[in-house]
Structures are given as C-alpha cells and as structure tokens.
C-alpha positions as CSV (number, residue, x, y, z in Angstrom):
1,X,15.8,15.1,-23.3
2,X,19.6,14.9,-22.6
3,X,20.1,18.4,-23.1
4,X,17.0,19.8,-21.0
5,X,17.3,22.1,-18.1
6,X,14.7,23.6,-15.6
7,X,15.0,27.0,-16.3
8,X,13.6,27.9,-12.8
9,X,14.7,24.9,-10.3
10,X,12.8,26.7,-7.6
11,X,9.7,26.4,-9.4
12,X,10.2,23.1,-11.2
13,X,6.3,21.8,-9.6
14,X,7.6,18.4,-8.9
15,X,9.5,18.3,-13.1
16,X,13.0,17.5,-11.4
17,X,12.3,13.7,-10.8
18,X,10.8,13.2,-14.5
19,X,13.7,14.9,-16.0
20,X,16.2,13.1,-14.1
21,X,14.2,9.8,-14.9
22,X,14.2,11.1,-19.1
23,X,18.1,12.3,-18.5
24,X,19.2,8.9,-17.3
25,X,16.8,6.7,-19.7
26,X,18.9,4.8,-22.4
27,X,17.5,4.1,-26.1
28,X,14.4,4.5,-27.4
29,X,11.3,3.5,-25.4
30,X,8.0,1.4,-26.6
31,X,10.0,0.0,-29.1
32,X,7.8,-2.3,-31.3
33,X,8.2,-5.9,-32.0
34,X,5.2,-8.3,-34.5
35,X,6.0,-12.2,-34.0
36,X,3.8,-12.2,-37.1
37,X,3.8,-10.4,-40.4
38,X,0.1,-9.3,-39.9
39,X,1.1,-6.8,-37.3
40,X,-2.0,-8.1,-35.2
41,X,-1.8,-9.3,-31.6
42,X,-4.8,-10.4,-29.3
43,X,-4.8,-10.2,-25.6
44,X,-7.2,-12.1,-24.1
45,X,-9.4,-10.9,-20.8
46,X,-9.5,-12.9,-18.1
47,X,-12.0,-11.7,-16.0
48,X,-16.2,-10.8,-16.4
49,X,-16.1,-7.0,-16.8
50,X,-19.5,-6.5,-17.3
51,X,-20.5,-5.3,-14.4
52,X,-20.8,-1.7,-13.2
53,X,-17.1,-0.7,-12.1
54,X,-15.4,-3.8,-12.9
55,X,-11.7,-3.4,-15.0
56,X,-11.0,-5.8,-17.2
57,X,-8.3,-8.2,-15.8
58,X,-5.1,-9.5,-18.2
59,X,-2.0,-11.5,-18.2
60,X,0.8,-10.6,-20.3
61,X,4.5,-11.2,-19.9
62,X,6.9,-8.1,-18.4
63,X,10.9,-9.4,-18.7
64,X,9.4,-12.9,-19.7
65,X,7.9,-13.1,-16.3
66,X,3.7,-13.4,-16.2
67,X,1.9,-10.8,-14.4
68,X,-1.7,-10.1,-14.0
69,X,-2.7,-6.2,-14.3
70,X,-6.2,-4.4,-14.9
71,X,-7.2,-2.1,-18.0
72,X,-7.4,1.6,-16.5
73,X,-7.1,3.9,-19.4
74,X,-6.8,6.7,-17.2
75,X,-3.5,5.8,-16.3
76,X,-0.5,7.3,-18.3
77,X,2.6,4.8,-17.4
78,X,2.7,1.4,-17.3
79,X,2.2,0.6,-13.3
80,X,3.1,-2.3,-11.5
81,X,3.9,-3.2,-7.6
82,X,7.3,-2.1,-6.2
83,X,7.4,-5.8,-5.3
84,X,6.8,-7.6,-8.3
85,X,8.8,-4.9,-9.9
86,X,11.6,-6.2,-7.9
87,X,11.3,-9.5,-9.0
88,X,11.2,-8.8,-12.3
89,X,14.8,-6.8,-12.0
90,X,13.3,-3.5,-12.8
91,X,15.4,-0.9,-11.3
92,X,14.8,2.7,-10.0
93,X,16.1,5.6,-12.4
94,X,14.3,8.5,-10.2
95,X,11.9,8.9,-7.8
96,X,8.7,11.4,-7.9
97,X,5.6,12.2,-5.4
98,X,2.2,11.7,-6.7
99,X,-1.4,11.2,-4.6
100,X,-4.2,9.9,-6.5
101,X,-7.6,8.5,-5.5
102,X,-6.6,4.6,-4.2
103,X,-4.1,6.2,-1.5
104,X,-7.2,8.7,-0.5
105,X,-5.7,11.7,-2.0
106,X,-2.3,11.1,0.1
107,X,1.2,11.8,-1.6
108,X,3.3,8.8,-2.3
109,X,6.6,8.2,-3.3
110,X,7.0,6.5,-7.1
111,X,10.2,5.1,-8.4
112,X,10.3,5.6,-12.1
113,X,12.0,2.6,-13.6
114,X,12.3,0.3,-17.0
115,X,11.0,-3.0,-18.3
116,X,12.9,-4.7,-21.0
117,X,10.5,-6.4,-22.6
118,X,6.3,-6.3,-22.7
119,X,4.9,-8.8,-24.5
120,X,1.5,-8.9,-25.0
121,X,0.2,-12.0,-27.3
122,X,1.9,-11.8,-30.3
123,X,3.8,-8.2,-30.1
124,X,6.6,-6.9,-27.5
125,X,7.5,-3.9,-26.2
126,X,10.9,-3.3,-25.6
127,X,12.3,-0.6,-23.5
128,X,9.0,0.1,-21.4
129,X,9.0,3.5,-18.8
130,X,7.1,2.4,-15.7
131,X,5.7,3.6,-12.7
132,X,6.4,1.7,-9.5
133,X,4.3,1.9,-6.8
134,X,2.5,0.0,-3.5
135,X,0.1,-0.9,-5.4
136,X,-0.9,-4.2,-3.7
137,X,-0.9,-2.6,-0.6
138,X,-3.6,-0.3,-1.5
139,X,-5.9,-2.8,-3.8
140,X,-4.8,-6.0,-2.0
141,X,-2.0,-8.9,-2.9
142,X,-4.0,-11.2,-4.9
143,X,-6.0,-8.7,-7.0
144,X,-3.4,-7.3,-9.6
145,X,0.2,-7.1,-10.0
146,X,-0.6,-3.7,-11.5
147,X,-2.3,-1.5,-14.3
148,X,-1.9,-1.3,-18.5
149,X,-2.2,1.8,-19.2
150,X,-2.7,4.1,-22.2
151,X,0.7,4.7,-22.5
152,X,0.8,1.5,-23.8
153,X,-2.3,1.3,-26.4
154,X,-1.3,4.2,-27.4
155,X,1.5,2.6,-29.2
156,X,-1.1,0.6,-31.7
157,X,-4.3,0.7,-33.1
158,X,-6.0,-0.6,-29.5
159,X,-9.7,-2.0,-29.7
160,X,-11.4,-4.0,-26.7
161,X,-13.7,-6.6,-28.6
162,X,-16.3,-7.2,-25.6
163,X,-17.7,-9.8,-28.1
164,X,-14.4,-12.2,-28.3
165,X,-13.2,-10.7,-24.7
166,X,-10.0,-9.8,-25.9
167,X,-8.1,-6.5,-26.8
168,X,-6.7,-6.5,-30.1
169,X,-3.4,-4.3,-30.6
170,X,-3.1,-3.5,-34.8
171,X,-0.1,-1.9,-36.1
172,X,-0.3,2.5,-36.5
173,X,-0.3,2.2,-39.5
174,X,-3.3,3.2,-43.0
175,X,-3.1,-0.8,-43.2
176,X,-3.9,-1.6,-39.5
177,X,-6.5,1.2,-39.9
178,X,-8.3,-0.7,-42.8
179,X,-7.9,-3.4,-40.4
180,X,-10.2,-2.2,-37.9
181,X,-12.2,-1.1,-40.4
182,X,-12.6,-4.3,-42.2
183,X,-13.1,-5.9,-38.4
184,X,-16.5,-4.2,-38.3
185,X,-17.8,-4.7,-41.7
186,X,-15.9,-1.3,-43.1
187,X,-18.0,0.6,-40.8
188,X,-17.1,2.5,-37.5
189,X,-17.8,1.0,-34.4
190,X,-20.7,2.0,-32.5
191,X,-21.7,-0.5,-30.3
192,X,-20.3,-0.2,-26.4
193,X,-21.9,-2.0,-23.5
C-alpha cells in the first residue's frame, strides 16, 4: 500500500483518506496473539439478545483499557467513540466522510486511527485499524462505547453460542475447523434463534 497512487485524483470517490490512512499505517494489522496453546478464546455476552432487534452487548479490553461495544456484523472496522478513543490514546492517521443510517443518512466526518492491542478473552489483537466516530452522540453515552465488527471475526473461526451466551473465536486454521466441528457433534450447525 506504500507504493499506491490514485491514478485519477479528481475522481478518487472519497479513496484519498483511506489511502492516506493505508500509506501512513505502520506494521502489520490484526496481528494474532493465543494466551493458550488451544488457540480458543471465549467472549462472553453481557446482555439478553433475544429479543427482536437487540445486539448482543460485550466487554473486551482495547490498549488494556475495558470498553463495552455491541456485535453488528454489518460493520467493516472496528468502531468506537471519538471520546473513548481519546482516552485510550488512539490517534488520528486520516480522516474520511461517511453517512450511514444512525446519523439519518447525514455525512459525517471519521478519523481513521489505531489500537495497539484488542484483547478479547484469551486472544489479542495487536495493531487494530479503527473507525472513530460520535458514536455516543447518536446511540446515547451509556449504551456502548462502540461496535465489533466483522473485521475483527473475520480474523478467526467466529461462532456466537446463543446456548453458553458467548462468542467463541478458534484459530483459521483445518484444526480450529475440526474444532467447530467437533463443538456440534461433527455436524454443521443448523440451529439459529
């Protein structure tokens, strides 16, 4: 990405601010870290997300701080409040406009920044691109500190277990996929309330 241009900067549809952001990031992101040889890390839920439109509510660690954010896996980034960014010591890299449905369609400006560390149970993320955004403004100050995304599944074998109310994150791996496997009786899940 450090050698990527726009080859028409006049017709760049908004590009400019992500490949500033993917210029100026350093290392390797979603860098993977197991506290446990098993490769298998539970996150538990915190919140009843049985009913019709409720998210399922989480607490994990971002830069060893605890935040609470809500499951959307519509989401692509991880997302989290300008403020509790702040806090955290996340920095802007670059800045970019997006609208989306909790701002009623109106654009809104997002730094694009980094969190060292995401640890979720017993696995970390290091090296973590994140959206920043007014998010508590919008969905009020006490309801999240943000959303997880599936950016972040993405990075592992990701099952919600609405059984044990907990998501389990597995290594990408053939032996995290016999994993799953094995977790349901070596056949494919099928059951989703």
């Amino acid at each position: 990405s450090k050698h990527l241009n726009l080859v028409d900067e006049g017709a760049n549809n908004g590009l400019e601010p992500l490949l500033t952001f993917m210029k100026n990031f350093e290392g390797d992101p979603y860098q993977v870290v197991w506290a446990k040889p098993e490769k298998v890390a539970h996150l538990p839920i915190t919140n009843d997300f049985t009913p019709p439109g409720a998210l399922p509510l989480v607490q994990f660690e971002i830069n060893g701080h605890p935040v609470k954010f809500i499951l959307d896996t519509g989401g692509d980034r991880l997302y989290i409040d300008e403020g509790v960014a702040s806090e955290l010591g996340i920095q802007a890299i670059a800045k970019r406009q997006s609208s989306y449905a909790y701002t009623g369609g109106k654009a809104v400006e997002e730094p694009l920044g980094v969190a060292r560390t995401v640890t979720m149970g017993d696995v970390t993320l290091k090296n973590v691109p994140v959206i920043m955004a007014k998010w508590k403004s919008f969905v009020g100050k006490d309801h999240s500190d943000g959303v997880l995304t599936t950016q972040i599944l993405k990075q592992f074998l990701s099952t919600v277990d609405y059984d044990n109310n907990r998501i389990t994150f597995r290594e990408r791996t053939e032996t995290g996929r016999h994993q799953v496997f094995n977790q349901f009786d070596r056949k494919p899940p099928y059951q989703i309330p």
